[in-house]
N, C-alpha and C positions, 0 to 999 in steps of 0.2 A: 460579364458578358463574353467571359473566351469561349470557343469555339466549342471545345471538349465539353464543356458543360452546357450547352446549349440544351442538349435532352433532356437535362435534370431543370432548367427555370423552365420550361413547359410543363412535369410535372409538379412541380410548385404552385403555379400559379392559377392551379386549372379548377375552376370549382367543385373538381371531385374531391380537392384536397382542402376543404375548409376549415377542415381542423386546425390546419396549420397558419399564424398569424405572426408574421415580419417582427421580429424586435429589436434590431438591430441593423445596419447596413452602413460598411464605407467601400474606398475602392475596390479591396480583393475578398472582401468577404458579407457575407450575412447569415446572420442569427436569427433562426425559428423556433417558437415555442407550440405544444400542443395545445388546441385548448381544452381536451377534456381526459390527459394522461390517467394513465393508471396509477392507483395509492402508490405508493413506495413499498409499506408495507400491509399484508391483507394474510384472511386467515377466515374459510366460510363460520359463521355460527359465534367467532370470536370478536371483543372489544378491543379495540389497540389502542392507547396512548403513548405517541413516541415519545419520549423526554429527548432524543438526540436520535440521530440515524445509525447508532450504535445499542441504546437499551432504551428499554420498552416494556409499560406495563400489557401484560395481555391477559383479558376474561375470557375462558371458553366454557361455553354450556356442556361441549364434549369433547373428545379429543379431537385436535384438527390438523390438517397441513399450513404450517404456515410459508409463507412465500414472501420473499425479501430484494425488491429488485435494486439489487446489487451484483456486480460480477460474482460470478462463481471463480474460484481458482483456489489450487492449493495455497495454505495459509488460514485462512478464515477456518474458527471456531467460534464455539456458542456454547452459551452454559445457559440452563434454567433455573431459579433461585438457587445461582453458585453450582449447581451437578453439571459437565459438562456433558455436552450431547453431540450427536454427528451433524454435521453442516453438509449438505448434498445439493447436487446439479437440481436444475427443475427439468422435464424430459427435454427439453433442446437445449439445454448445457451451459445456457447462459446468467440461470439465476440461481440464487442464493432457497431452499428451505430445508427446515425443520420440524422434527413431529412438537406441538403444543400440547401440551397435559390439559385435562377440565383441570376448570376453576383459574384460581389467580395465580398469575407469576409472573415473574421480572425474567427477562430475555436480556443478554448481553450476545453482541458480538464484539470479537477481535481480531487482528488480523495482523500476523508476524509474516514477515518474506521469508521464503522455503529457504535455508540456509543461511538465515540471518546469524544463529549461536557461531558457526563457521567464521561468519565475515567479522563477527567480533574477535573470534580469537587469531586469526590473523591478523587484523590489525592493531592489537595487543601486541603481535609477535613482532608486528614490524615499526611498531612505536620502540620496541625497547631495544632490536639492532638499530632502529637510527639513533636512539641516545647511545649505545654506545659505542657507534662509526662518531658520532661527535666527542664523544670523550674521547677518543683514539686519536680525533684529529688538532685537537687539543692540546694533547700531551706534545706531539711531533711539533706544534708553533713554541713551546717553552722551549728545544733545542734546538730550533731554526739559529742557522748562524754560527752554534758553538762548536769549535771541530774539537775533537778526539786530542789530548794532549799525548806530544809522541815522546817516545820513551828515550831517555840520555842513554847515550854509547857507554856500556857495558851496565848499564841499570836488567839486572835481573827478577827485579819486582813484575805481578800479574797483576 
């Protein structure tokens, strides 16, 4: 009930909005679900069976657009029975589709962070100066302590 939010529990609660039904509530928050969301994934004319929210058998009588509502963002790829295909904005930029071929096939997506190979190989790089700033400092505790023997008066040994 803070203040700021006062114009959003009016529209919550107002019978225009009855889609929306409480699932949740404690002091600083609560949880609404839709009641009648859209599929996750959809495709006009075609069959979907998700096995996971990543692949997917799909039947199409023709070719379709399919639509995947998931973030769009750099990273995500998609392959059709294994061929890889382009993964594109939906027009307001926020969701995931692809062209579907007629007939059957198995849809995969994936999804790597833009500069992931990057942040592997840095920290590869910096896995192996820290072992060997610890070997270094290693070495320097076995002659902690021991000084330099000094040389007898008129010893001309190096």
């Amino acid at each position: 009930d803070t203040p700021a939010f006062a114009p959003f529990h009016q529209y919550l609660v107002t019978a225009t909005n009855s889609r929306l039904r409480e699932v949740y509530r404690n002091a600083i928050s609560q949880v609404f679900e839709l009641s009648d969301p859209a599929p996750y994934v959809s495709a006009p004319g075609c069959t979907i069976a998700a096995k996971s929210r990543d692949v997917m058998r799909v039947d199409c009588a023709a070719q379709a657009r399919l639509t995947r509502l998931e973030t769009y963002m750099p990273g995500w790829s998609a392959s059709i029975d294994g061929v890889s295909t382009a993964v594109e904005p939906t027009a307001n930029g926020l969701f995931q589709q692809i062209d579907a071929p007629k007939g059957e096939s198995v849809v995969r997506f994936h999804f790597v962070p833009p500069y992931m190979a990057l942040a592997i190989v840095l920290f590869i790089l910096g896995s192996i100066l820290l072992l060997l700033d610890l070997r270094h400092c290693g070495r320097q505790s076995e002659f902690a302590g021991v000084r330099p023997a000094r040389k007898a008066p008129g010893d001309s040994r190096q």
